[in-house]
DRENMARKE-528076 format. One record per residue: residue number from 1; residue in one letter; x, y, z of N, C-alpha, C in turn. Coordinates in Angstrom, 2 decimals, m for minus. Each point is the difference from the previous one (the first is absolute). Layout:
<kolgus>
@resi->NUM	resn->a	n_X->X	n_Y->Y	n_Z->Z	ca_X->X	ca_Y->Y	ca_Z->Z	c_X->X	c_Y->Y	c_Z->Z
...
</kolgus>
This chain:
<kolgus>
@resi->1	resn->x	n_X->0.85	n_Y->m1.19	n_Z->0.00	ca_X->m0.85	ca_Y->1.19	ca_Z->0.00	c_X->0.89	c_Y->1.25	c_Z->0.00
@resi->2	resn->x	n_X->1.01	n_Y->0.09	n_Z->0.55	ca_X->0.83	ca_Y->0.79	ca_Z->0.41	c_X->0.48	c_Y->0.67	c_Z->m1.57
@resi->3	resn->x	n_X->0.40	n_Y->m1.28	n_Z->m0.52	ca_X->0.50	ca_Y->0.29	ca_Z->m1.71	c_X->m0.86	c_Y->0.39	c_Z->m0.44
@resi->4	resn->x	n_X->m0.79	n_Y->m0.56	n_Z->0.10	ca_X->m1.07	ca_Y->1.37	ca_Z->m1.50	c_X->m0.39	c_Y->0.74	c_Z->0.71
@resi->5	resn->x	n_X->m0.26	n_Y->0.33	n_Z->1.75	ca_X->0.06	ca_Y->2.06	ca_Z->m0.19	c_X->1.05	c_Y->0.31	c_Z->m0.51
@resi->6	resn->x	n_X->1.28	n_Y->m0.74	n_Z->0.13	ca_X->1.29	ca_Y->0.93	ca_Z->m0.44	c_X->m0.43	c_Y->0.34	c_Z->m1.79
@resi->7	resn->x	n_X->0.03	n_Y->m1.04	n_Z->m0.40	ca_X->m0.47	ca_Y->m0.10	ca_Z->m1.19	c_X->m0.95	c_Y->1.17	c_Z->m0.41
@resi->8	resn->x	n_X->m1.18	n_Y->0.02	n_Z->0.48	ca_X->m0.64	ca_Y->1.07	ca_Z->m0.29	c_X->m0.28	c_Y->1.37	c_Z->0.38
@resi->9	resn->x	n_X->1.21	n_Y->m0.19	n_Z->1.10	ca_X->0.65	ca_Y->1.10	ca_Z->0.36	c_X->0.98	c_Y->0.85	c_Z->m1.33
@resi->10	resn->x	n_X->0.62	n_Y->m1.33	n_Z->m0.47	ca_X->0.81	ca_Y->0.72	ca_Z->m1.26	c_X->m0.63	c_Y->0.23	c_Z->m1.06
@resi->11	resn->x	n_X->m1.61	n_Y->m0.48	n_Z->m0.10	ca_X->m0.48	ca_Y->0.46	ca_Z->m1.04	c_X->m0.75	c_Y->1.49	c_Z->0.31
@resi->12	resn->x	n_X->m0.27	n_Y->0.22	n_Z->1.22	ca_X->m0.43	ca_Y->1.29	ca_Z->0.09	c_X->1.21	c_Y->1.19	c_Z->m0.27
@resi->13	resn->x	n_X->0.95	n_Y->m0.21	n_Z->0.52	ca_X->1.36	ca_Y->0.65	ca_Z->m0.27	c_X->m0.15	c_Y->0.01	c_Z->m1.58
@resi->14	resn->x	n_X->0.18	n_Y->m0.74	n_Z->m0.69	ca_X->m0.02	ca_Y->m0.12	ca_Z->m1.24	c_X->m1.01	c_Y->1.38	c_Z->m1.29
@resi->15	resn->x	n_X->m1.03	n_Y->m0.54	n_Z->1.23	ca_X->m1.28	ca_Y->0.92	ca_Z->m0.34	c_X->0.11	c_Y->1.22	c_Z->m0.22
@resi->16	resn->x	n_X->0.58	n_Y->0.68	n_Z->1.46	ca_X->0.46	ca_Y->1.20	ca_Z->0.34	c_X->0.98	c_Y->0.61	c_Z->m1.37
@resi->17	resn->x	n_X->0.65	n_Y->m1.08	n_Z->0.01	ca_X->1.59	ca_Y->0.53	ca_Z->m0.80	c_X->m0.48	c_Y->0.62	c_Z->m1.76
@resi->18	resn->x	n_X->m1.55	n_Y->m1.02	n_Z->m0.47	ca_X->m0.52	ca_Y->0.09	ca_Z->m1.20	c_X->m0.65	c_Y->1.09	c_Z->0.57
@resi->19	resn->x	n_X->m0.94	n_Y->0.44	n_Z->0.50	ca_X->m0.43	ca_Y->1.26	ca_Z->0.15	c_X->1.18	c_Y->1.06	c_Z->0.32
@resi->20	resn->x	n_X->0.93	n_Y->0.11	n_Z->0.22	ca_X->1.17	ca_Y->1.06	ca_Z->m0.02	c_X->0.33	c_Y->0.14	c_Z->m1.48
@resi->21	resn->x	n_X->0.12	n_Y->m0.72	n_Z->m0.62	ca_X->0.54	ca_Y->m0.35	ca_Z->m1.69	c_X->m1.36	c_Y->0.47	c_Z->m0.76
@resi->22	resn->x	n_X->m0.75	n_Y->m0.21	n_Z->0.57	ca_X->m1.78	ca_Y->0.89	ca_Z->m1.08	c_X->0.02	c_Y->1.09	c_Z->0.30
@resi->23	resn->x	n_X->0.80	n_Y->0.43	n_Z->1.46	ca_X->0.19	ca_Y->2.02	ca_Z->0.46	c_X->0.82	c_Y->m0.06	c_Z->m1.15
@resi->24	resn->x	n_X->1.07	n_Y->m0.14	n_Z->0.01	ca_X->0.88	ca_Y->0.35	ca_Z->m0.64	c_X->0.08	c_Y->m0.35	c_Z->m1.81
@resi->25	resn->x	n_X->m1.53	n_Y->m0.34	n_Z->m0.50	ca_X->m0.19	ca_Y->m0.52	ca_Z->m1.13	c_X->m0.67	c_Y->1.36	c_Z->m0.25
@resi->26	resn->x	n_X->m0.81	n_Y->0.32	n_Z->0.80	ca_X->m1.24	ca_Y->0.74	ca_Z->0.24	c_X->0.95	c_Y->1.83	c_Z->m0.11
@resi->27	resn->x	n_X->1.01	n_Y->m0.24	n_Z->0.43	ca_X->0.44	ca_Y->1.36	ca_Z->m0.02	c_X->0.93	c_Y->0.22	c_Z->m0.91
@resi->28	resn->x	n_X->0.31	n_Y->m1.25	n_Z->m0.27	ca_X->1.33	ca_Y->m0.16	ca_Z->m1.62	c_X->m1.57	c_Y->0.76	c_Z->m1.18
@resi->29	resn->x	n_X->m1.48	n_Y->m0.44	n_Z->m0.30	ca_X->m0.56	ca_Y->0.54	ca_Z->m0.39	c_X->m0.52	c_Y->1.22	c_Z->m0.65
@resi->30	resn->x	n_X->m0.03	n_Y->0.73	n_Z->2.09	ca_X->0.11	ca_Y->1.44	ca_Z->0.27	c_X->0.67	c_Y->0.93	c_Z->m0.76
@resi->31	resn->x	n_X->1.34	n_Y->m0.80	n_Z->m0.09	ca_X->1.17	ca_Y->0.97	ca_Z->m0.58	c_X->0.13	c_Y->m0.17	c_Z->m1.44
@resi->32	resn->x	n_X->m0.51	n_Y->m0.90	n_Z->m0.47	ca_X->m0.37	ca_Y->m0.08	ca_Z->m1.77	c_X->m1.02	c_Y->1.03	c_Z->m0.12
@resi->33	resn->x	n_X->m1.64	n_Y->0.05	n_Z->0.86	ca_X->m0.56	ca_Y->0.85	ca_Z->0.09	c_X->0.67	c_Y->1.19	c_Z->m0.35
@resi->34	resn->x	n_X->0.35	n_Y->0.75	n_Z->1.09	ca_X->0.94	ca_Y->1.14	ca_Z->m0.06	c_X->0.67	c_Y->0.40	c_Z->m0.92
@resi->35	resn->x	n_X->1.05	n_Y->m0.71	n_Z->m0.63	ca_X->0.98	ca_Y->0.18	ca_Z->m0.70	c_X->m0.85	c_Y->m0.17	c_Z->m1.82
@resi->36	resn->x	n_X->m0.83	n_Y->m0.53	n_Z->0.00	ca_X->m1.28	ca_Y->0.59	ca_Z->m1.50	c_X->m0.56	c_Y->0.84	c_Z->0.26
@resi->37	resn->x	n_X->m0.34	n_Y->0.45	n_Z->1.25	ca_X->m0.79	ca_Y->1.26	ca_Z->0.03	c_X->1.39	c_Y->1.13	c_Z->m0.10
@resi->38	resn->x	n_X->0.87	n_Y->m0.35	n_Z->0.51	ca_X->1.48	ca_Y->1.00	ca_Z->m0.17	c_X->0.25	c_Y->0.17	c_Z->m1.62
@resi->39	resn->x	n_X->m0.22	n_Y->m1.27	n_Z->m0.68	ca_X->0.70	ca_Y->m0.38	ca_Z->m1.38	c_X->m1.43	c_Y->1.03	c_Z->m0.92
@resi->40	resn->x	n_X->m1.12	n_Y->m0.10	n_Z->0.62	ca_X->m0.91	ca_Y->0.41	ca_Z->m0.88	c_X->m0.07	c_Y->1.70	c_Z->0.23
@resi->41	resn->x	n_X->0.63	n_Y->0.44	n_Z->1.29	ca_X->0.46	ca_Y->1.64	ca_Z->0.23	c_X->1.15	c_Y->0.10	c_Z->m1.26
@resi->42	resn->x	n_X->0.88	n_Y->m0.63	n_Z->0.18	ca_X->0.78	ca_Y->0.77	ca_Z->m0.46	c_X->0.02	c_Y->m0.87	c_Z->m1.63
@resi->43	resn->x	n_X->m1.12	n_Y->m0.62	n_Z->m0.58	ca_X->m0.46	ca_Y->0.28	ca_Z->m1.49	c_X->m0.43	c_Y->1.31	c_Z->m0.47
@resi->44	resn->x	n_X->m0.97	n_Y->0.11	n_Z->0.84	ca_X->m0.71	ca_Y->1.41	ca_Z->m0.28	c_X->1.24	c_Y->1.21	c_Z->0.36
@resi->45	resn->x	n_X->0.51	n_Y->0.16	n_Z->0.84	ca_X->0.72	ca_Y->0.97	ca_Z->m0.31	c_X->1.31	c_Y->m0.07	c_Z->m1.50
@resi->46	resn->x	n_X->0.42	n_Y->m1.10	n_Z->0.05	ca_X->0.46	ca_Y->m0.10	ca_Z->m1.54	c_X->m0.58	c_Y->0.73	c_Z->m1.22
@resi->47	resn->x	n_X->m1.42	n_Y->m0.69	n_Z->0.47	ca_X->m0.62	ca_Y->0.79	ca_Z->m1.37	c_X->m0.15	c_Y->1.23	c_Z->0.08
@resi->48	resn->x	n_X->m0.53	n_Y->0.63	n_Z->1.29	ca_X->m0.17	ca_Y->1.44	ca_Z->m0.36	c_X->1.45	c_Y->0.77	c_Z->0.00
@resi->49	resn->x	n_X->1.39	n_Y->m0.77	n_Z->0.47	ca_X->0.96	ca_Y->0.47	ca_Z->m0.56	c_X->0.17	c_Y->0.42	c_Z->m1.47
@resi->50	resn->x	n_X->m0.31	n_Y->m1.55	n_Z->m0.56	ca_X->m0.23	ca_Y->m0.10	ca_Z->m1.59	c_X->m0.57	c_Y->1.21	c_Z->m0.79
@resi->51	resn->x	n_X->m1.22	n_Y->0.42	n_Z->0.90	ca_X->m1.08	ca_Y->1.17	ca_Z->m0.41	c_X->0.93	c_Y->1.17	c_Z->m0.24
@resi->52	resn->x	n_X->0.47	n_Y->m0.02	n_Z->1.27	ca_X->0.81	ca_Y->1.55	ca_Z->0.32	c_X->0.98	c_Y->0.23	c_Z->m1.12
@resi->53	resn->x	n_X->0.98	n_Y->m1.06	n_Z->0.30	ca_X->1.13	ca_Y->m0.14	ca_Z->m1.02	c_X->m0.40	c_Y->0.19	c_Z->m1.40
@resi->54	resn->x	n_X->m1.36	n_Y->m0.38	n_Z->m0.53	ca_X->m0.44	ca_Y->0.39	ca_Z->m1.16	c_X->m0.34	c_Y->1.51	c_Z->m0.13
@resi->55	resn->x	n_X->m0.50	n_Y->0.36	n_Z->1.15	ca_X->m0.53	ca_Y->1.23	ca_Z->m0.01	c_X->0.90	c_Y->1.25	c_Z->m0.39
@resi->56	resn->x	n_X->0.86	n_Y->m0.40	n_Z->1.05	ca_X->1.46	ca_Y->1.15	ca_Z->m0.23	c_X->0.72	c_Y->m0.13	c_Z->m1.14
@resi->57	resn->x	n_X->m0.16	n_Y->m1.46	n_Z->m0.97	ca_X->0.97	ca_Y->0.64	ca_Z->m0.92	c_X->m0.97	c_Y->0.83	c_Z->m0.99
@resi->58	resn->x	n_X->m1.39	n_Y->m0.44	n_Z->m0.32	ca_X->m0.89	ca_Y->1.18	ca_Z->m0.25	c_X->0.24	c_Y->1.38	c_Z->0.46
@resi->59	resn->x	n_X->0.12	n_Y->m0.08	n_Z->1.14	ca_X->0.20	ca_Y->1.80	ca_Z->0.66	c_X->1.62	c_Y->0.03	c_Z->m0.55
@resi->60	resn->x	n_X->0.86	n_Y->m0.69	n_Z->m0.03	ca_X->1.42	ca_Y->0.70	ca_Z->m0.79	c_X->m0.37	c_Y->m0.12	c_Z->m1.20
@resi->61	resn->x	n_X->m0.30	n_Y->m0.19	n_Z->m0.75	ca_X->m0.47	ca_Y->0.36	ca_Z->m1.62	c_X->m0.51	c_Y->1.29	c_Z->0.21
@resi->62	resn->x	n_X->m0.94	n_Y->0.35	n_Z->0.62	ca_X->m0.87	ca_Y->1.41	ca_Z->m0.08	c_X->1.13	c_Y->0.83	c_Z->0.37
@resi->63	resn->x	n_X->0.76	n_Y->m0.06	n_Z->1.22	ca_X->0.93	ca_Y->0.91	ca_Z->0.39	c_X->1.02	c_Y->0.38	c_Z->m1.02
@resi->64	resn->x	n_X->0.53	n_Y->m1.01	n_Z->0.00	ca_X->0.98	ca_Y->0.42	ca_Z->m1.19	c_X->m0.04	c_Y->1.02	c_Z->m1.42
@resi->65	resn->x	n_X->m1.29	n_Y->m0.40	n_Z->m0.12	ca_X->m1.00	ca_Y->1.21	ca_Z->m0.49	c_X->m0.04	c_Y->1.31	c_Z->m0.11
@resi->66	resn->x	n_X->m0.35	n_Y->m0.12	n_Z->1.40	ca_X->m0.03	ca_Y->1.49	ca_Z->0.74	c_X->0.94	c_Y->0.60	c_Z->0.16
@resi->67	resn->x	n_X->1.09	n_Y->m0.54	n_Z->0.81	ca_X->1.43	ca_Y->0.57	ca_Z->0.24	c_X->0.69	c_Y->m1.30	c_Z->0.33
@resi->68	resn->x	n_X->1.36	n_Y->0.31	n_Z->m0.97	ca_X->1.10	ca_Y->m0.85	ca_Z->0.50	c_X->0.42	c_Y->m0.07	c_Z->1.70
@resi->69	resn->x	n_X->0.13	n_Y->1.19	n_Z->0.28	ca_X->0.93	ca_Y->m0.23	ca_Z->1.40	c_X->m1.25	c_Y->m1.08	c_Z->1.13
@resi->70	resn->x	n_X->m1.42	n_Y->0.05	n_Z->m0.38	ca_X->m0.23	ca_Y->m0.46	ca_Z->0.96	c_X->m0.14	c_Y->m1.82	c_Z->0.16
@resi->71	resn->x	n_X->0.38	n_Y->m0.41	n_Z->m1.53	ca_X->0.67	ca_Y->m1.00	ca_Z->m0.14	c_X->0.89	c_Y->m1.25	c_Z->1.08
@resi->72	resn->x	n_X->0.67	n_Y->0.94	n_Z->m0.01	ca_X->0.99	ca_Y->m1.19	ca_Z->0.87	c_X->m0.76	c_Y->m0.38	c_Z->1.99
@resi->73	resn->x	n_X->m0.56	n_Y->1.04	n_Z->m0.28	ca_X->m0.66	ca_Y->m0.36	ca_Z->1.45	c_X->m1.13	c_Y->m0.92	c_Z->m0.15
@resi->74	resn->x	n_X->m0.55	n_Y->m0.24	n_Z->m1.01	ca_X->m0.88	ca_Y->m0.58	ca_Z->m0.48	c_X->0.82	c_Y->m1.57	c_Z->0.09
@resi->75	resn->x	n_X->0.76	n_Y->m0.32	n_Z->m0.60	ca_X->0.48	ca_Y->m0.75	ca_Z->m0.04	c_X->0.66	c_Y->m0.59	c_Z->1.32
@resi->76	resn->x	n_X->0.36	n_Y->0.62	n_Z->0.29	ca_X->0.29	ca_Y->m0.58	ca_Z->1.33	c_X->m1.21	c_Y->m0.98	c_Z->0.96
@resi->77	resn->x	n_X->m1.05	n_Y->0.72	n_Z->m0.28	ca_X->m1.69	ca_Y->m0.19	ca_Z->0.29	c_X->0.16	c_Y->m1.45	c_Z->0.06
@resi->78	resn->x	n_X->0.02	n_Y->m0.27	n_Z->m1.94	ca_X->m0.18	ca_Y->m1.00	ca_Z->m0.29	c_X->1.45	c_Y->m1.40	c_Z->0.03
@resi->79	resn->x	n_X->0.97	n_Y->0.25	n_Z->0.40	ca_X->1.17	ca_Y->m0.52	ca_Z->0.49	c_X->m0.66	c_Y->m0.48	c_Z->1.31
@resi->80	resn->x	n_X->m0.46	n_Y->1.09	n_Z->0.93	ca_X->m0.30	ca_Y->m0.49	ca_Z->1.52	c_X->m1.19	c_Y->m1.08	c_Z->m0.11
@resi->81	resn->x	n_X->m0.94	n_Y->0.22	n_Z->m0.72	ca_X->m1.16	ca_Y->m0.99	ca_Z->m0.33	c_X->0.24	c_Y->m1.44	c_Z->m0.56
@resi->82	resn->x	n_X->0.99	n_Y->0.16	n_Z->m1.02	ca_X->0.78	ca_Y->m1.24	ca_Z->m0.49	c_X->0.74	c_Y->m0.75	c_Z->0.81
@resi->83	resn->x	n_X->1.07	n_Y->0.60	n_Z->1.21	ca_X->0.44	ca_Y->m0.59	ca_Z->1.12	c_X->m0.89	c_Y->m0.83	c_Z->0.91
@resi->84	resn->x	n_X->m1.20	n_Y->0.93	n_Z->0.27	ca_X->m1.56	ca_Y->m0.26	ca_Z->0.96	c_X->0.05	c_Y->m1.44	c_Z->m0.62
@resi->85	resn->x	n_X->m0.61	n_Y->m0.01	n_Z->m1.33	ca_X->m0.26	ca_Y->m0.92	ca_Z->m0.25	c_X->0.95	c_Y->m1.06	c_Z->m0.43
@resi->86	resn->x	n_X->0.81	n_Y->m0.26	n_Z->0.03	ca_X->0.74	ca_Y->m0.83	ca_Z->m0.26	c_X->0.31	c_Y->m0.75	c_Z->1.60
@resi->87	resn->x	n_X->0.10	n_Y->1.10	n_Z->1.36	ca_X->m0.06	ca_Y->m0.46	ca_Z->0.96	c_X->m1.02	c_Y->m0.69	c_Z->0.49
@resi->88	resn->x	n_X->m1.31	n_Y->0.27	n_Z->m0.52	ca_X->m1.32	ca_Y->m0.48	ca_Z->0.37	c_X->m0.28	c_Y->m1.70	c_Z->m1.15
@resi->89	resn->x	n_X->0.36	n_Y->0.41	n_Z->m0.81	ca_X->0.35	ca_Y->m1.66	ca_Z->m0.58	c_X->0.89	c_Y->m0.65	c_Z->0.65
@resi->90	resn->x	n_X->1.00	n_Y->0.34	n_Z->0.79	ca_X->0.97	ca_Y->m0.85	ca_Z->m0.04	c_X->m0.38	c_Y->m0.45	c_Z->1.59
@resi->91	resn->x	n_X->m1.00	n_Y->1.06	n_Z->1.00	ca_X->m0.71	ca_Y->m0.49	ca_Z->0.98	c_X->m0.79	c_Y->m1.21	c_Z->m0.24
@resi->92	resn->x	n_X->m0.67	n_Y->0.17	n_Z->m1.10	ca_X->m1.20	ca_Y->m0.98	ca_Z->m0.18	c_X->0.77	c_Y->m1.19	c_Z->m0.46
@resi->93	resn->x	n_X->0.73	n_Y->m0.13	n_Z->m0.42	ca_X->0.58	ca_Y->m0.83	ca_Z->m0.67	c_X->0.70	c_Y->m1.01	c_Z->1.15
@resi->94	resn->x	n_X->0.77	n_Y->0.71	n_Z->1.23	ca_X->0.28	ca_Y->m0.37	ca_Z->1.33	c_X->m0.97	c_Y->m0.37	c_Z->0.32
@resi->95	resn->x	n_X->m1.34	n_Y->0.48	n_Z->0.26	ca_X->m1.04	ca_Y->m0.50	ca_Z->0.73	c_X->m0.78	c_Y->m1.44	c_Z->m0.67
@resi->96	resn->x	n_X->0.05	n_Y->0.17	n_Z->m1.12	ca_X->m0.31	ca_Y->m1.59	ca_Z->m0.68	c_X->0.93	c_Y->m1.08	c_Z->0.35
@resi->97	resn->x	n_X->1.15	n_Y->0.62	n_Z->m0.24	ca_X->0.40	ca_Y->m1.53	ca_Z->0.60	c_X->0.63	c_Y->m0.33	c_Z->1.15
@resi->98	resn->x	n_X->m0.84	n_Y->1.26	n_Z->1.07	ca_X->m0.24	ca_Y->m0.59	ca_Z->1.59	c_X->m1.55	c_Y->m0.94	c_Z->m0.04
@resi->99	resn->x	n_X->m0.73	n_Y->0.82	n_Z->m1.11	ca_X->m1.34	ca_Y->m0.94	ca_Z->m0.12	c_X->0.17	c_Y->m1.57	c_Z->m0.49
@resi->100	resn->x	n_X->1.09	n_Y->0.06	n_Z->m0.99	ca_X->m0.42	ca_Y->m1.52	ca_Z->m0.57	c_X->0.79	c_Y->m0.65	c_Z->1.17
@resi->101	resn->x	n_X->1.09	n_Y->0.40	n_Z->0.81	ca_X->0.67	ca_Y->m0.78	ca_Z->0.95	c_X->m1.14	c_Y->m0.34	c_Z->0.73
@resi->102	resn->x	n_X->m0.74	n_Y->0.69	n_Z->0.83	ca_X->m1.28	ca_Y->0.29	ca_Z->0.68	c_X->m0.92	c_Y->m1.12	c_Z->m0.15
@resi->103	resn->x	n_X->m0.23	n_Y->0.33	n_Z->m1.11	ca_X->m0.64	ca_Y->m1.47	ca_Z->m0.83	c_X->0.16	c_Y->m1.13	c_Z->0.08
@resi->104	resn->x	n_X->1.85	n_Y->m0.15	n_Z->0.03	ca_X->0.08	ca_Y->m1.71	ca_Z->m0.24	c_X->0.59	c_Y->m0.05	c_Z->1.48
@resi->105	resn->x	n_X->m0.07	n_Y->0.76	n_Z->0.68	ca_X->0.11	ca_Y->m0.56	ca_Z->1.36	c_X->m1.58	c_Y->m0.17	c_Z->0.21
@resi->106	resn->x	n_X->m0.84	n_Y->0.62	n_Z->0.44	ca_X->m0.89	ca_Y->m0.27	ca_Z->0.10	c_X->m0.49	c_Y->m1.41	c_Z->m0.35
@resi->107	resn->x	n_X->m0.36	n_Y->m0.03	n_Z->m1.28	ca_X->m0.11	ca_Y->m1.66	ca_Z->m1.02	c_X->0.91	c_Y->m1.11	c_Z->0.76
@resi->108	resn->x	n_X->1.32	n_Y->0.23	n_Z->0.70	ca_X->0.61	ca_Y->m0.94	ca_Z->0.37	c_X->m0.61	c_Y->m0.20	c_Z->1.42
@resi->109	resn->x	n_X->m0.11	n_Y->0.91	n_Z->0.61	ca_X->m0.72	ca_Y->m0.14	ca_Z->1.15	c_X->m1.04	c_Y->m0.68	c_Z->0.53
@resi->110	resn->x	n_X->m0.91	n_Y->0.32	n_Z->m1.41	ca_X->m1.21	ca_Y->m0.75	ca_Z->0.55	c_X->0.20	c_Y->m1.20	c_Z->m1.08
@resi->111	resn->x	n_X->1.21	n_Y->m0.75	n_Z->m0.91	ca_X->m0.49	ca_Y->m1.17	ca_Z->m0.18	c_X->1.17	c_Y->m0.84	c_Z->1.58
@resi->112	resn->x	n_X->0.80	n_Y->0.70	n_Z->0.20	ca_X->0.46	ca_Y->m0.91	ca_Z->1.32	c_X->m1.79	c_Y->0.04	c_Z->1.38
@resi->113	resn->x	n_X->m0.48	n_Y->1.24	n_Z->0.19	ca_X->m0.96	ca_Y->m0.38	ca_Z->0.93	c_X->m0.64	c_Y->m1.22	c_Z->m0.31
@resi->114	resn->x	n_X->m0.56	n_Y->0.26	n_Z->m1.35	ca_X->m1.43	ca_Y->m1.04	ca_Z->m0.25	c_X->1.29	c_Y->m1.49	c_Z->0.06
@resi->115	resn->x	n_X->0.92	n_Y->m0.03	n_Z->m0.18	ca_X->1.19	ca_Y->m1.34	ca_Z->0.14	c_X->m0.13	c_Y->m0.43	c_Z->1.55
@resi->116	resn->x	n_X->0.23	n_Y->0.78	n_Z->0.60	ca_X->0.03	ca_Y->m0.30	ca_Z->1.49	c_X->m1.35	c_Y->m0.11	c_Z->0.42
@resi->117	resn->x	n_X->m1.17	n_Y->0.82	n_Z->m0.21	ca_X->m1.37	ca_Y->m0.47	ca_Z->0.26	c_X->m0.63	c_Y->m1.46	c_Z->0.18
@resi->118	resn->x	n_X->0.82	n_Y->m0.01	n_Z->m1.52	ca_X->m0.55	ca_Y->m1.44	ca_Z->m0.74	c_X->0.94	c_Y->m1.30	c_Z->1.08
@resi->119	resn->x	n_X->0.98	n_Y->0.14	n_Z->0.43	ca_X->0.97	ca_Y->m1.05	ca_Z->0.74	c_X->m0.60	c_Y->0.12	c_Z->1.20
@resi->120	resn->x	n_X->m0.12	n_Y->1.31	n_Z->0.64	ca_X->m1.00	ca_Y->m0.18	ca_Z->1.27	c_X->m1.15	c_Y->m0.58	c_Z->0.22
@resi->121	resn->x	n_X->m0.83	n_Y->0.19	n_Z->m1.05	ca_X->m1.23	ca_Y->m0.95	ca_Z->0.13	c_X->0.13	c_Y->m1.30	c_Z->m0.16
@resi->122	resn->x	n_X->0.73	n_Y->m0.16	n_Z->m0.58	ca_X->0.40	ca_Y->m1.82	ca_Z->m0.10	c_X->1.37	c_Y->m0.55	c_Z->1.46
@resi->123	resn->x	n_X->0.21	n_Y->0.80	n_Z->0.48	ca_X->0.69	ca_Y->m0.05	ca_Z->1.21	c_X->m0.97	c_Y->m0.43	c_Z->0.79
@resi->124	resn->x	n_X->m1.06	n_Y->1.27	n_Z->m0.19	ca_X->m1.07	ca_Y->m0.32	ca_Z->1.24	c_X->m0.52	c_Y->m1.14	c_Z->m0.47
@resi->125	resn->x	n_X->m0.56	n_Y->m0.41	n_Z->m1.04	ca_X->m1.08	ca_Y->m0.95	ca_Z->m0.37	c_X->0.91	c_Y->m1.25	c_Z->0.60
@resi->126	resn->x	n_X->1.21	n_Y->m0.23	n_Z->m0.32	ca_X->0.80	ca_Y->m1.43	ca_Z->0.72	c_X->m0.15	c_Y->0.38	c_Z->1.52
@resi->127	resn->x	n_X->0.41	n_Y->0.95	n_Z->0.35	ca_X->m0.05	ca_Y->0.04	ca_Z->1.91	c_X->m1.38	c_Y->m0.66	c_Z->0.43
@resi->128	resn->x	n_X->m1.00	n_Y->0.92	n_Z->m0.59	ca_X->m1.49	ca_Y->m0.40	ca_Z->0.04	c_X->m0.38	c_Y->m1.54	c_Z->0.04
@resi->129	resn->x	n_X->0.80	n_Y->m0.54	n_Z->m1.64	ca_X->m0.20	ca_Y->m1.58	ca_Z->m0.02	c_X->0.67	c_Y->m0.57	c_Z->1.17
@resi->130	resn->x	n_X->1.26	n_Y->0.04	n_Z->0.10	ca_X->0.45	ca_Y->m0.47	ca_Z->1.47	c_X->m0.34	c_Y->0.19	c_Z->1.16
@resi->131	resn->x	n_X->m0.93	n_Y->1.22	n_Z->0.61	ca_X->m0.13	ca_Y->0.11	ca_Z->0.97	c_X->m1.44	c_Y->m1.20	c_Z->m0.01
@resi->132	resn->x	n_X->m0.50	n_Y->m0.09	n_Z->m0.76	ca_X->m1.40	ca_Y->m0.86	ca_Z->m0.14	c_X->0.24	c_Y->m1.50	c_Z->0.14
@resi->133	resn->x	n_X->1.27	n_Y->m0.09	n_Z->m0.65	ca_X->0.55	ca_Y->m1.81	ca_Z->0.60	c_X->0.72	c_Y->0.25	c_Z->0.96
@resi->134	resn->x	n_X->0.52	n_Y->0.75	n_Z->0.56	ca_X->0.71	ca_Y->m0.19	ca_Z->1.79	c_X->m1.83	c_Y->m0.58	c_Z->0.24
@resi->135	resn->x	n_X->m0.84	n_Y->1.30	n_Z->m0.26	ca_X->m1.09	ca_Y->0.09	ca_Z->1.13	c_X->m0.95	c_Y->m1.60	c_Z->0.17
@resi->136	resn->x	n_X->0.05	n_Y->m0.58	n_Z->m1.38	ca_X->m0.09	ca_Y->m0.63	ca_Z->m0.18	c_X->0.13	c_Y->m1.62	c_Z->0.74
@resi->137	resn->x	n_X->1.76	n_Y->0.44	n_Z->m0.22	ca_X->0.81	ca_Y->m1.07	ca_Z->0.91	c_X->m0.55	c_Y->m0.20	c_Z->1.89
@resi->138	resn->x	n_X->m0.20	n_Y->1.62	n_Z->m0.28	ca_X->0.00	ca_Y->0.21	ca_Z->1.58	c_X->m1.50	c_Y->m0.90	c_Z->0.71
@resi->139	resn->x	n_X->m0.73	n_Y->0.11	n_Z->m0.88	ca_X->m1.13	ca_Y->m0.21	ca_Z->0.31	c_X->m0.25	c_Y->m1.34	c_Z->0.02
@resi->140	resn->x	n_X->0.63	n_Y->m0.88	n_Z->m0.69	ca_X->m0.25	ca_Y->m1.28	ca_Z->m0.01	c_X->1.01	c_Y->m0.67	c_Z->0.75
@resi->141	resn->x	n_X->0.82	n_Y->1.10	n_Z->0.45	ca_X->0.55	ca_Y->m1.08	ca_Z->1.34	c_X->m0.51	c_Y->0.38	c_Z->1.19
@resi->142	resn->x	n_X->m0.67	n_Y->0.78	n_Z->0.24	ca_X->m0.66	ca_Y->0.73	ca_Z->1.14	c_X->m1.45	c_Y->m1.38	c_Z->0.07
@resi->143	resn->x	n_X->m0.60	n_Y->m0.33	n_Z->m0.96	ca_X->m0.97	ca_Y->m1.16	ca_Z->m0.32	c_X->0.53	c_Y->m1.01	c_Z->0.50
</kolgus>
């Protein structure tokens, strides 16, 4: 008797340890969450970089137009916008592949849980069968 509380002592331990690994499945999640809602900020700002950056070289065409000297400041405009964006791609671009890492940890995560799930229940289901032939045993020598 003693052995299978221990026994199912270690399967509650066990238990515990799979519910720590579903927190931590559960928040590997979270942070995919996050990090698409991060990835999908800083799409949209790409694009309306894109916008801008289109915009200004429109506004340096007109300027140039108007007056040379105010030209080069113009340009600069669009130098700083081109930097923006090149920094803001190269964010997003970082942030994807914290996402796809994100991802296949995640995916690995939960095919090891449902792995260990699956061995626990068949852990238990043998403890279970054995504890039913001790009880078994027990009973028919008690007869």
């Amino acid at each position: 008797v003693d052995c299978v509380l221990e026994v199912v002592q270690e399967v509650k331990t066990e238990v515990d340890r799979q519910r720590a690994v579903m927190n931590d499945l559960n928040q590997q999640k979270q942070l995919i969450s996050q990090s698409k809602t991060a990835l999908s900020e800083l799409d949209q700002t790409v694009h309306q970089l894109h916008r801008q950056a289109g915009r200004a070289e429109e506004k340096l065409q007109h300027l140039k137009k108007q007056a040379n000297f105010r030209g080069e400041d113009t340009q600069k405009t669009v130098e700083s916008l081109h930097q923006q964006l090149r920094a803001a791609e190269s964010m997003r671009s970082q942030v994807r592949s914290q996402l796809d890492r994100a991802e296949t940890e995640a995916g690995r995560a939960e095919r090891d849980s449902l792995a260990e799930a699956a061995a626990e229940e068949q852990e238990l289901n043998e403890i279970t069968a054995s504890y039913q032939r001790f009880e078994q045993l027990v009973i028919s020598h008690l007869r």
